[in-house]
N, C-alpha and C positions, 0 to 999 in steps of 0.2 A: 593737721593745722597747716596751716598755708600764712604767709608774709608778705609784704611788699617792701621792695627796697626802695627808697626814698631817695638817695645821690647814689653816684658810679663806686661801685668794689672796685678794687685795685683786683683784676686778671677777667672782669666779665665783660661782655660784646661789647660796649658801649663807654665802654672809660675813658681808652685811648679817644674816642671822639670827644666825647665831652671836655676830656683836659684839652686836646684841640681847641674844641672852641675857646671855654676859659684864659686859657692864654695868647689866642688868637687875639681877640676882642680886648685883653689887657695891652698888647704892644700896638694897637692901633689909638689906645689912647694915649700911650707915652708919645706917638708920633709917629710910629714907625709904618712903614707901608708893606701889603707880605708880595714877599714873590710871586710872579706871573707862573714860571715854569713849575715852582715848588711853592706849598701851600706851609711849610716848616722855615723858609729862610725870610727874614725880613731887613728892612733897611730903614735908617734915619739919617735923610739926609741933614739935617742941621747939626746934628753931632757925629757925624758920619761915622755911625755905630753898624756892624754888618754882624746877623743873629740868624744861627743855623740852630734848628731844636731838634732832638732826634730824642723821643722817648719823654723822656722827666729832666734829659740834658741839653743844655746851653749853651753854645761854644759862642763868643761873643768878641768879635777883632773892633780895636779902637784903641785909642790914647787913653793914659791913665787917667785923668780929668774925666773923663766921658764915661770910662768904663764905672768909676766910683758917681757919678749921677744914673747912671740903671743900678747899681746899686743899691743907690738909698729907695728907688722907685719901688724896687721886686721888696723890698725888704719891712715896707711900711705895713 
């Protein structure tokens, strides 16, 4: 019997790109723009939010204001 996987397993070839893109494509429509040298760090400048992703994690510098609007964004 043979299967075909339908979305990315968490540990097979192809995950980590896919969450890549998925969340790629999600911070380009919050506004954010990604880094030129790195394809993981993004920026927005109207809330001058600065977002490094490494893996499944976020690390996310900005004012409390700001950081609570990605907040409710990721969260919806």
């Amino acid at each position: 019997m043979c299967g075909e996987l339908g979305k990315s397993l968490y540990g097979t070839r192809d995950a980590s790109q896919n969450e890549e893109e998925e969340y790629g494509s999600t911070m380009l429509k919050f506004g954010f723009t990604k880094g030129l040298a790195s394809p993981c760090v993004f920026y927005n400048e109207k809330r001058n939010l600065r977002v490094v992703v490494h893996g499944d994690d976020f690390t996310i510098l900005g004012w409390a204001n700001d950081l609570d609007w990605f907040k409710e964004r990721i969260t919806d």
